[in-house]
N, C-alpha and C positions, 0 to 999 in steps of 0.2 A: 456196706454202702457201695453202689460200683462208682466206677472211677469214671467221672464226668470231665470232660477234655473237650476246650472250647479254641477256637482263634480267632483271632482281631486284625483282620490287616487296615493299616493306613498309614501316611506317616508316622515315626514312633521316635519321640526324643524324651533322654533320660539325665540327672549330675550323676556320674561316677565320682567326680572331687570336686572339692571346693578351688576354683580358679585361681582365688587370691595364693593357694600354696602351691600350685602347680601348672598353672598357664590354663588361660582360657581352652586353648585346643584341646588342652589332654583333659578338661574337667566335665567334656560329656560326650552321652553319644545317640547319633541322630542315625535313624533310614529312612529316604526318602520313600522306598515303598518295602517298609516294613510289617512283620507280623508277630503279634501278638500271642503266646500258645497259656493256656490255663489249666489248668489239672486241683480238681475240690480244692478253691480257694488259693492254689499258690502260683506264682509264675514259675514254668517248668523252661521257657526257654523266650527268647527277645534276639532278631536279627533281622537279616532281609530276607523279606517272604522269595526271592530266588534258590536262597539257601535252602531255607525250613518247611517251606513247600513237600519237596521230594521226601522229605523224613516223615511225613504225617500221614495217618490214614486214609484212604482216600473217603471215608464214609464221616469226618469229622467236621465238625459245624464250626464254618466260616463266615463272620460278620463283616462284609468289605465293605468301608467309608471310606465316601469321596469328598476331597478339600476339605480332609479333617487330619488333627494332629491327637495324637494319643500321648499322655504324658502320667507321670508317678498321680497319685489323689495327693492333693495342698495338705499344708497340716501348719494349723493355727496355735501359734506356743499362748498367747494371752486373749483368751475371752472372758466376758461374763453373762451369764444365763439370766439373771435377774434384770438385765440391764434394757433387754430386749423391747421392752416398752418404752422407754425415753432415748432413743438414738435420735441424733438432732435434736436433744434441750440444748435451745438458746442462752447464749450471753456471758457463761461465766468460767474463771481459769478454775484450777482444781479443786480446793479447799473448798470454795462456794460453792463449787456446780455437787460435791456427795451430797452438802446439809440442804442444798435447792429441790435436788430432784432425784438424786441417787438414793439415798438412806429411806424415803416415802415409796420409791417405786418398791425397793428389793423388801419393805416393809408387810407387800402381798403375801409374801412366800411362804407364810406361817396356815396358809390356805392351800391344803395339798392338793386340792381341783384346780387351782390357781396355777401351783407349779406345773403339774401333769398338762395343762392348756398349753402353757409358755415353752416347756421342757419340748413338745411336739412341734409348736410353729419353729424352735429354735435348731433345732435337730432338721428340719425342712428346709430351712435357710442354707445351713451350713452344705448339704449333698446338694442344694439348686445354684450355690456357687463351688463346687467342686472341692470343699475341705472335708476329707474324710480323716481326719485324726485333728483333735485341737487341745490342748487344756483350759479345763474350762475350771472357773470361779462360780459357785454355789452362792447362795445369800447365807446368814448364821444359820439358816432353817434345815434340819436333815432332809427335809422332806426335800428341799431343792434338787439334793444332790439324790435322794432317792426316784424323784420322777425323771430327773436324768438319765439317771444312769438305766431305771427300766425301759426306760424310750429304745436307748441306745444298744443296751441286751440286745433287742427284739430286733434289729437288723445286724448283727454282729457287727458292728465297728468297735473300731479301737481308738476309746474316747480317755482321757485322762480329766477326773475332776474333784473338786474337796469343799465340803462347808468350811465357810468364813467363821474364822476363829479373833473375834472382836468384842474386849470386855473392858475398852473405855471410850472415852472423847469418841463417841456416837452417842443417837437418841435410846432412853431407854430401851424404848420399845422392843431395840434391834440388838440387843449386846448379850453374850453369852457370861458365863466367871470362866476364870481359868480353870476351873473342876469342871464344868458341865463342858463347856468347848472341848478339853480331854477326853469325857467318858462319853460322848456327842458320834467326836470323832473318829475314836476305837469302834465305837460299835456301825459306824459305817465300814471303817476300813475291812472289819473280821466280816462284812456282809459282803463288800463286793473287790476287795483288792485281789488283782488277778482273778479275778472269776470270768471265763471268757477271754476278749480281750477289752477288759476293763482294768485299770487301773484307780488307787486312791492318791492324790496329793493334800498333804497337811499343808492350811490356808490362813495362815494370819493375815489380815489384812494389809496393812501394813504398820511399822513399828509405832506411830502414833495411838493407834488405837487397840494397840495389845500392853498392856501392864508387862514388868521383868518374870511375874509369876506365868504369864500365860506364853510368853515366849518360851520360858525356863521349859514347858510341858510340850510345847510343838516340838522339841529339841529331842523331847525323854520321846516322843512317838518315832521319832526316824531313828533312835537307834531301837527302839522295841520290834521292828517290822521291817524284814528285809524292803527292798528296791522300793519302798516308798519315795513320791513326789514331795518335792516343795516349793509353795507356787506362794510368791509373794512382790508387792511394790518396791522399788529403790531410787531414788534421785530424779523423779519425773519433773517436778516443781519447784523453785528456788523456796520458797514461802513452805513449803513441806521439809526442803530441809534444814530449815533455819528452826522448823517446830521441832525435829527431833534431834536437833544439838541440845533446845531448850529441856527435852526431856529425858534426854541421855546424857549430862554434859560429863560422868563420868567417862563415856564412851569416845575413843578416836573417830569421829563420821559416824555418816548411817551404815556404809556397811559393817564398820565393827561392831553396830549392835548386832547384825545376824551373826557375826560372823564368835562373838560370846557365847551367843547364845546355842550355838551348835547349828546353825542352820545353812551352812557353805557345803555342797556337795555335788557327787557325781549326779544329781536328778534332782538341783534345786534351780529355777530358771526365776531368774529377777526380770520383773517387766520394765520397761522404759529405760532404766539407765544413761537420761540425756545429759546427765551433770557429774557424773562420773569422773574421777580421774586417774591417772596412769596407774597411779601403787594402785586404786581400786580394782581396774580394770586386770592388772597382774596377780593380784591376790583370787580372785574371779575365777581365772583361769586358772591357778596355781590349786582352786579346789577342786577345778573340775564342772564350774558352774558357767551358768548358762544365761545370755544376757535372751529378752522378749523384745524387738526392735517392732516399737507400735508407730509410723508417722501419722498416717490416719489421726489420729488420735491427740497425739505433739503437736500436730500443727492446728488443730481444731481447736484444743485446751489452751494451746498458746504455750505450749509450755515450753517448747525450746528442740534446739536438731541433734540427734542422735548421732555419735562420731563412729562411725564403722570401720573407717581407717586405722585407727586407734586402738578397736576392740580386734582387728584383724594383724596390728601391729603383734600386741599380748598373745595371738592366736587362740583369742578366746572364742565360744562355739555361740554363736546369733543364730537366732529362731525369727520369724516375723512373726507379727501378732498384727489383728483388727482393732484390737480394745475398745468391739462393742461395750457400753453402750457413747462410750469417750468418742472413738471411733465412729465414722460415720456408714460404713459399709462394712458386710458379712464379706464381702469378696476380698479374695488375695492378690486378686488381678488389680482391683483399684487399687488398694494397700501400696503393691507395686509402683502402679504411677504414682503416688506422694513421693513412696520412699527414694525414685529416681530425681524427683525435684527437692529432695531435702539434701541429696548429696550435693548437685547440684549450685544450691547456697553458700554450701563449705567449699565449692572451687574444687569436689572431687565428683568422679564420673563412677557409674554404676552400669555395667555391662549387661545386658541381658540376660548372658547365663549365669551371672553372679544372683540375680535377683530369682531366677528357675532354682538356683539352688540353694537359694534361702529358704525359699517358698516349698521345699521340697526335703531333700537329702541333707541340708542344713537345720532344719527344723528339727528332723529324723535325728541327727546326731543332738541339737541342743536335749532330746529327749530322752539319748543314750537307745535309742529304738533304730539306729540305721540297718542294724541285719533283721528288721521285720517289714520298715515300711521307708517312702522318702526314695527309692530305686522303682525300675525294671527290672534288676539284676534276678535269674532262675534263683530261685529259693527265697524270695521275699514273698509276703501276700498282696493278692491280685487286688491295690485297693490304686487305684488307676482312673483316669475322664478321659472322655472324647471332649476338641474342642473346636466348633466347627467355624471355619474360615468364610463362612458367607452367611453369619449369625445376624448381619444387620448389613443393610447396603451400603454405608459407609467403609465397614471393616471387608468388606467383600469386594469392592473396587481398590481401597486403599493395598489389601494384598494381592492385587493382580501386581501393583507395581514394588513387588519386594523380589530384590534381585536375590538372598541366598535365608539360610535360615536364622540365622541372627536378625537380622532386619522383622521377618515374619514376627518372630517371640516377640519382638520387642514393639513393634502393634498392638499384638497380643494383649502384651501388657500396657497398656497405652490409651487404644482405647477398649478392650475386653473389659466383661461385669460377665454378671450371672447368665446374660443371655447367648455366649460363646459359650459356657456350658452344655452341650448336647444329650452328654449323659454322663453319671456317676457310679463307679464301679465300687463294692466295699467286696473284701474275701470273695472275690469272683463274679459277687452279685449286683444284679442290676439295682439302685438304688434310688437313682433319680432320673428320672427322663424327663427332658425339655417338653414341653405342652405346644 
């Protein structure tokens, strides 16, 4: 194949660390008139186009955007694919809103035209707000995760996702046994784990609705198969966790039912964790696991605020999540402005480049993926947006008056959605263009 070598100049901001362990200033890095250089899918280099300029051929294709900001592609630690047709059901906290409108939507998915429709508008969503990596949630159905994940093949992203492994307290209809959710599972994982850049995560729903048998096997998968996911619910709802004291009452809390059951690890990310407590949040971290920060979602469900101070105390690794279809928006941008007004509530402030680097190289680490995706840094892959500053006339006067680049992001994220998206970059390629 020859070697295709592309450049991007425009603004260019990136997280090198996370702020909270080493100061805002040293946790990113910004050029004001920066450039972009790409070589088959990877970043070969990231600085000021003054510099990198003179190092480049002079016969090499340059794409220069004006009043636009170049930053890493978002990357979504909690979705679900199934959900995508009831975003915004009214009325109900968690427990009512699966048996209302969750468990009958995801009930489609046993129709593989069904999935394959959904798996496409859902995967169109995700690059027209700028998320090129997310872990996504499957319904019981293979076929969910199979129209997925072939959607996702065919543009090479690097998508992480797992059939729901649920064999009780749901409708018939929808429930696998702990044998079938197991050999369901395997034979997805031995079809597409690592193939590309795809990944498998093993997906109990959560502890309510898996039997001690069917946990007992999501536990025997992760050690059967190396760098396997584990993607599951933990302390989103007072009423959720008062149901799995009632059916664990052997167990200390809900995390030590995962955490019996073998499911604490370096690539298990628990979503919501708004009820969490200290030893939790230490234990958490002391395996290596990963909390999925959904406010979208929390404050939609009603379910309660996420403590990030707490979880930054433990220095445990925060992902953000949408939790479509809990969640009300595919954007990380929006996601952003809750999660700035949920700290907010708690009397604690949220920095701009704290929330770029959740949304980003935070996520990358919750997913133990930061030497691939989540940077600019030369040698990651080129999965990168443009994000244009005169996207809507509101955002395009309001950043005439942004005195430095902290102010700018934080518009950004403020008032930013899908339509500051310009374009979407995966492995080099163009993905998504703004219409």
């Amino acid at each position: 194949m020859p070697l295709t070598r592309k450049a991007y100049r425009a603004a260019i901001l990136h997280s090198i660390a996370d702020p909270a362990e080493v100061g805002i200033e040293a946790s990113y890095e910004y050029f004001a008139d920066g450039l972009l250089v790409i070589e088959n899918g990877q970043i070969s280099a990231v600085g000021h186009a003054g510099d990198l300029l003179p190092t480049l051929p002079a016969d090499i294709d340059i794409t220069h955007y004006q009043d636009a900001l170049i930053t890493p592609g978002l990357i979504d630690t909690h979705i679900h694919l199934p959900q995508t047709g009831m975003v915004g059901a009214y009325g109900e906290q968690l427990l009512d809103w699966l048996n209302t409108y969750t468990f009958p939507c995801e009930s489609q998915f046993a129709d593989k035209a069904h999935a394959e429709e959904v798996a496409d508008i859902f995967i169109k969503e995700l690059l027209r707000n700028g998320t090129t990596t997310a872990l996504v949630f499957g319904s019981v159905h293979p076929q969910s995760v199979n129209a997925f994940f072939e959607a996702a093949e065919k543009l090479d992203l690097r998508m992480i996702a797992g059939k729901v492994m649920m064999d009780r307290n749901a409708p018939d209809y929808l429930t696998d046994t702990a044998d079938s959710g197991y050999q369901q599972s395997k034979t997805l994982i031995e079809r597409w784990h690592g193939k590309g850049r795809l990944h498998y995560a093993v997906t109990p729903r959560f502890a309510p609705t898996s039997t001690p048998e069917q946990l007992a096997l999501a536990g025997q998968l992760l050690g059967e198969y190396p760098d396997l996911y584990l993607q599951t619910h933990i302390s989103e709802n007072k009423q959720e966790i008062e149901w799995v004291k009632a059916l664990f009452p052997e167990r200390n809390g809900y995390l030590d039912v995962y955490d019996h059951y073998k499911l604490l690890g370096e690539r298990s990310v628990f979503a919501h964790g708004v009820h969490l407590c200290d030893e939790e949040c230490a234990r958490l971290a002391e395996t290596g696991s990963a909390v999925a920060f959904c406010p979208t979602s929390n404050l939609f469900l009603g379910s309660g605020l996420f403590n990030l101070p707490m979880a930054e105390k433990h220095k445990l690794n925060v992902g953000l999540g949408t939790d479509v279809g809990g969640g009300t928006s595919f954007s990380l941008l929006q996601t952003l402005n809750e999660a700035y007004k949920v700290m907010q509530l708690q009397g604690a402030r949220l920095s701009p480049f704290k929330s770029l680097y959740l949304a980003t190289l935070g996520g990358a680490r919750a997913l133990r993926l930061e030497d691939k995706i989540g940077t600019l840094q030369p040698g990651t892959e080129a999965d990168f947006l443009v994000l244009d500053y005169n996207a809507t006339p509101l955002l395009s006067y309001r950043l005439k008056q942004a005195k430095d680049i902290a102010e700018t992001l934080f518009v950004l994220m403020t008032l930013g959605d899908d339509r500051t998206v310009l374009q979407t970059y995966a492995a080099g390629n163009l993905v998504h263009q703004r219409q």
